[in-house]
N, C-alpha and C positions, 0 to 999 in steps of 0.2 A: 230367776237366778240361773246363773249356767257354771256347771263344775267340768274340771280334767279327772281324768283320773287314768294313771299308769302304771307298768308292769316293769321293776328293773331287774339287772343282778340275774343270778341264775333261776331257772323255772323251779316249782314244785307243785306239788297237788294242793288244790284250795285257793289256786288264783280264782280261775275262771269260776266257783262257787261267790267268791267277794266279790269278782265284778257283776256278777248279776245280780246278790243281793245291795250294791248299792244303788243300782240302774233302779230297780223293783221300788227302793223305799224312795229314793230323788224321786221318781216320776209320780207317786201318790201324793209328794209334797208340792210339786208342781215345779219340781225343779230338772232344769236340762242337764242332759250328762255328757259330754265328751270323749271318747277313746282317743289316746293317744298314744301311737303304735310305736315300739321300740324302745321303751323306756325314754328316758329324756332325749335319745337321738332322734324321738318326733318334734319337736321342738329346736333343735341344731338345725335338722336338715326342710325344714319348713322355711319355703320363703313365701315373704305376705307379696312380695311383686309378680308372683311367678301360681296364680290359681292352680295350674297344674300337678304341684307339689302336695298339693292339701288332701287327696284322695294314699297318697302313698304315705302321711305322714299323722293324717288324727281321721276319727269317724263316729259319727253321732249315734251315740246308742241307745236305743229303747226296749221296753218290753217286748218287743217281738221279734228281735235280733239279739236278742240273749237271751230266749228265752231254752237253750237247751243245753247251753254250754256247761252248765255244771256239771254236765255228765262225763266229763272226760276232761284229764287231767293237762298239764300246763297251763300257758295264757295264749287263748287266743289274738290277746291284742300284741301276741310275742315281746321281747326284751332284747335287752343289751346291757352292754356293763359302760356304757355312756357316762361320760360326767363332763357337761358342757364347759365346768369352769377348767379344766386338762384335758384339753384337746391336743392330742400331738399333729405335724406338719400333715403326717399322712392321713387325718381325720375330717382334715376342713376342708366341709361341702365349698365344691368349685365358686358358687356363687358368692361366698364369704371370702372367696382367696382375695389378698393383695399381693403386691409387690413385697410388703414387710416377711411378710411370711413364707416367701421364697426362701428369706435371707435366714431363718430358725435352723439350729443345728438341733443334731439328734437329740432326742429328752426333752425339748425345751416343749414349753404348754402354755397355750394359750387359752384365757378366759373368756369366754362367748355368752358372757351372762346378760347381756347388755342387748343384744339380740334374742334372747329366750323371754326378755322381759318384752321387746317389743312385739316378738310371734303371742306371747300370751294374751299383749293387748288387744291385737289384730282380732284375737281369736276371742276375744269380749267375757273371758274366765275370769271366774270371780274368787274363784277358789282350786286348788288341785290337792286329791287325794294321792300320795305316792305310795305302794306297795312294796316294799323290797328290804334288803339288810343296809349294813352300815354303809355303802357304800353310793348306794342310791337315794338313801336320807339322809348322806352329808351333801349334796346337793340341796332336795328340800330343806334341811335346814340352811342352807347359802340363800335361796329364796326368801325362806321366813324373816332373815336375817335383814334383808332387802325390802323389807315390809308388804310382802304380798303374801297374801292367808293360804297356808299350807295345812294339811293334816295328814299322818304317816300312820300308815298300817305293818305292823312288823312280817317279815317272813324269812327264812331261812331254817333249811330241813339241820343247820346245825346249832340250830336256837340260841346263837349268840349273839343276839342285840340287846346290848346292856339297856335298863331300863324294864325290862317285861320279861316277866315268869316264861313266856311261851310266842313261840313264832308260827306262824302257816307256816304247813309244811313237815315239822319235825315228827308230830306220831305216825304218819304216814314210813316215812325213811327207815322210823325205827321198828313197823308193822314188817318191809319188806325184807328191811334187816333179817329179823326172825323168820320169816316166810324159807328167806334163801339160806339162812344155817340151817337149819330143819331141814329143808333136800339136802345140801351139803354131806350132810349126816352119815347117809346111806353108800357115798364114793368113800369119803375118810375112815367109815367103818368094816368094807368091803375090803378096802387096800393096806388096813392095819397102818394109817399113817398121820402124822399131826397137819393139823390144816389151818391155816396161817389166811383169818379174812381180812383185809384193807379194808374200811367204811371212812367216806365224807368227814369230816369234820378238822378244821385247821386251827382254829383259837382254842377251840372248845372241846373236849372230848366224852361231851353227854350224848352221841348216839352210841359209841363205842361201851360207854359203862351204860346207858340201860336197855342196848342193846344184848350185851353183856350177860347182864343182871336177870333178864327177861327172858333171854333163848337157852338161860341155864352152862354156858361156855365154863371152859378152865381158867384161861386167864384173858384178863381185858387190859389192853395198852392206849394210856391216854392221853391226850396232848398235854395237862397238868406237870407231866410226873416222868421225868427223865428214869429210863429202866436198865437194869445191868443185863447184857445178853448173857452170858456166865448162870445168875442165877435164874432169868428166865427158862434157859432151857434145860436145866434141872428139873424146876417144875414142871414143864412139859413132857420132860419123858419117865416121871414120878407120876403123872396125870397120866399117861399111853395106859404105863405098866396097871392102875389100880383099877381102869377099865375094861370091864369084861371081854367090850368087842374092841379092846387093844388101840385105838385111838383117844385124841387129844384135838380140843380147837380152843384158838385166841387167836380174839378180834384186837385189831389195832387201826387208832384211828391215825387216818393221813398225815396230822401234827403231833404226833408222835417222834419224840427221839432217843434215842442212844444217852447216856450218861458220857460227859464232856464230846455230845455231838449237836451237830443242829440239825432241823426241822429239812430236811429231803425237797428242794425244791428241782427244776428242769427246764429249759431252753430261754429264750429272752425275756424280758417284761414284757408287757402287751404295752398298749397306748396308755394306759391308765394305770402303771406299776406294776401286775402283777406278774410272778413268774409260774408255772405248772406246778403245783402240789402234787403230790402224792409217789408212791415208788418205796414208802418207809416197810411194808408190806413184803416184798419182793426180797430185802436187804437182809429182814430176818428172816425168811425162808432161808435164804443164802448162808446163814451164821446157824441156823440149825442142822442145815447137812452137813455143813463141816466140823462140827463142835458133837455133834452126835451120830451120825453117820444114818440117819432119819429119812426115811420114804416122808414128803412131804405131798401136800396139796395149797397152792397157793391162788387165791382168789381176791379180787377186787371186784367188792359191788358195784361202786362208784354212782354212774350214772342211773343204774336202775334203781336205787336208793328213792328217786324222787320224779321215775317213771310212773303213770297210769293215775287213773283214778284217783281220789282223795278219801281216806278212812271214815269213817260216822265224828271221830273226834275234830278231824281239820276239817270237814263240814261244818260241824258245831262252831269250830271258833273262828273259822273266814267269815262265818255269814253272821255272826256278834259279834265281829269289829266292824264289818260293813253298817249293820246298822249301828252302832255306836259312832261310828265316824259323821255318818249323815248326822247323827243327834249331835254333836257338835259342831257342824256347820250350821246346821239350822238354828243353834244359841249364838252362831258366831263366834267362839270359842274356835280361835286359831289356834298355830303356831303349837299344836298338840301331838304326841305320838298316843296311839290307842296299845292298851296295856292288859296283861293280865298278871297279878300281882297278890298273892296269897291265896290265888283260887277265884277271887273275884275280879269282871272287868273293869275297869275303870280308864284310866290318863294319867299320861306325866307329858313335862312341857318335854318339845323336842330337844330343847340343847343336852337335854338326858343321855342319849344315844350315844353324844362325843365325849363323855363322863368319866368314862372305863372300858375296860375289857368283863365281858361275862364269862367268868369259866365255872368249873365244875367246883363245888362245894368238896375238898377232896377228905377234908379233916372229918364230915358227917358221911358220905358217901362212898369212899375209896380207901382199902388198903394197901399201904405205899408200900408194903414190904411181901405182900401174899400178890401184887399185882390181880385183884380181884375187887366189883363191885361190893361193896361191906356197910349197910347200915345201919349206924350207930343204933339211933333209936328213933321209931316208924310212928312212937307218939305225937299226934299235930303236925303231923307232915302233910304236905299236899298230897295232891291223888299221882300226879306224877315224879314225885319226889322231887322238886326243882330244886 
């Protein structure tokens, strides 16, 4: 048997831990593994006429070329935000151009699925594991869809893929979260001033609340729960005043907005819809100096969120979905995403994923009127509060 397996969507820690633990358990079952580099743009840009292609596009991997990768954080087999069935003009590999496709105005997308199914046959896959969030397993599911045996690993450090308690990725984000308020600390309490953090998260605002909740902050702003500047910054400088060393910190997540505002987007869509998130951070900083007249500190984690290494928890759960994934290839049990769901691993089929939106439990979890992590009650709750 010979499997894919890929990395899409944005990196996090706990990639490179899953692809070695599925390489490890494939190769004791006797089954070959694949790397295919770029996320599904290994697959796009792969032409079966053209041998030369095949070294920049997939790579065969065993226990001795993986054998060290889990020690350091992204994906070696690197990604993209690829989705071969939206491919805009500016996307298709020269050797797929036609004539038609001169003729495509701006936004128009083209589906290259028809060629992803032939590069798979080429490439004699019998199965692909896809890694990533909604974005790159609504492709795998486009596949599965197409009757070719898919199985999805969820990831995403902002744990929003409906269907599963938990993503690769998310303890990490919300580890370094905490790491960087904790220094933060020492400037905002040094300069007697409120410190206003930005963190990741666009659907979903669970790094932000148990980031929140976790590094002990004043107030936590969350994609859920549209917030009144007026009364936040009340509380913020009721928070300065009742603190010894004279500061105040609220985090706020990227999807976050204003009461009768939207969500803070910036410059054009990319190929694939999206536009820049983030900047909601920056806005309240702006409304507290002038509403308060506030020495401010304004930080955006962002990217370091989901820098470096991988924590003991997203070790634990890349390399138990890797081997859970393999244990459903090997029953043949397709067209699955691998899950954690009340604390235990298990599966749900994929069309799960395209279901909903996962957000924040805001009614068990979130005070809408104190803008603060609040939980109801910690009876038969999971370990991470999902």
């Amino acid at each position: 048997m010979r499997i894919g397996i890929l990395t899409g969507g944005g990196d996090v820690p706990g990639l490179n831990p899953c692809i070695k633990a599925v390489v490890y358990r494939a190769q004791d079952q006797g089954i070959q593994v694949v790397g295919i580099r770029r996320g599904w743009a290994g697959l796009l840009n792969f032409n079966p006429d053209d041998p030369t292609t095949r070294d920049a596009c997939v790579v065969d991997l065993n226990k001795m070329n993986t054998r060290t990768v889990d020690r350091t954080g992204g994906t070696f087999l690197h990604t993209s935000r690829t989705n071969p069935q939206k491919v805009v003009a500016s996307g298709i590999p020269a050797f797929l151009r036609t004539k038609e496709h001169d003729a495509l105005k701006e936004g128009d997308k083209v589906d290259f699925t028809p060629h992803v199914l032939r590069v798979i046959e080429h490439l004699k896959l019998d199965a692909i594991i896809s890694i990533g969030g909604d974005d790159t397993q609504s492709y795998a599911l486009r596949l599965h869809k197409e009757g070719f045996p898919m199985i999805s690993i969820p990831k995403t450090m902002d744990n929003d893929v409906y269907g599963t308690d938990y993503c690769i990725g998310f303890s990490t984000a919300v580890t370094r979260s905490i790491d960087f308020i904790t220094a933060l600390r020492t400037v905002a309490g040094s300069h007697e001033r409120i410190a206003v953090v930005e963190l990741f998260g666009r659907n979903s605002g669970e790094t932000s609340l148990i980031t929140g909740y976790l590094a002990g902050v004043d107030r936590a702003l969350i994609s859920e729960v549209p917030f009144d500047m007026d009364k936040l910054a009340g509380y913020l400088m009721e928070d300065k005043k009742n603190n010894p060393s004279n500061y105040a910190i609220v985090t706020v997540s990227e999807g976050a907005h204003f009461k009768d505002g939207t969500v803070v987007e910036s410059g054009p869509e990319d190929a694939y819809g999206h536009r820049k998130l983030g900047g909601i951070g920056a806005l309240v900083e702006d409304q507290l100096k002038k509403r308060l007249g506030a020495h401010t500190v304004y930080q955006q984690v962002a990217y370091l969120m989901r820098s470096g290494e991988p924590d003991a928890l997203d070790r634990m759960v890349a390399t138990s979905y890797a081997n859970l994934a393999i244990d459903l290839i090997s029953r043949k049990k397709y067209g699955k995403m691998v899950a954690l769901r009340d604390g235990r691993y298990t599966y749900v089929a994929i069309e799960t994923l395209s279901q909903g939106l996962k957000r924040v439990d805001v009614g068990e979890l979130y005070d809408t009127e104190q803008y603060r992590p609040k939980v109801v009650d910690l009876l038969n709750k999971p370990m991470f509060l999902y």
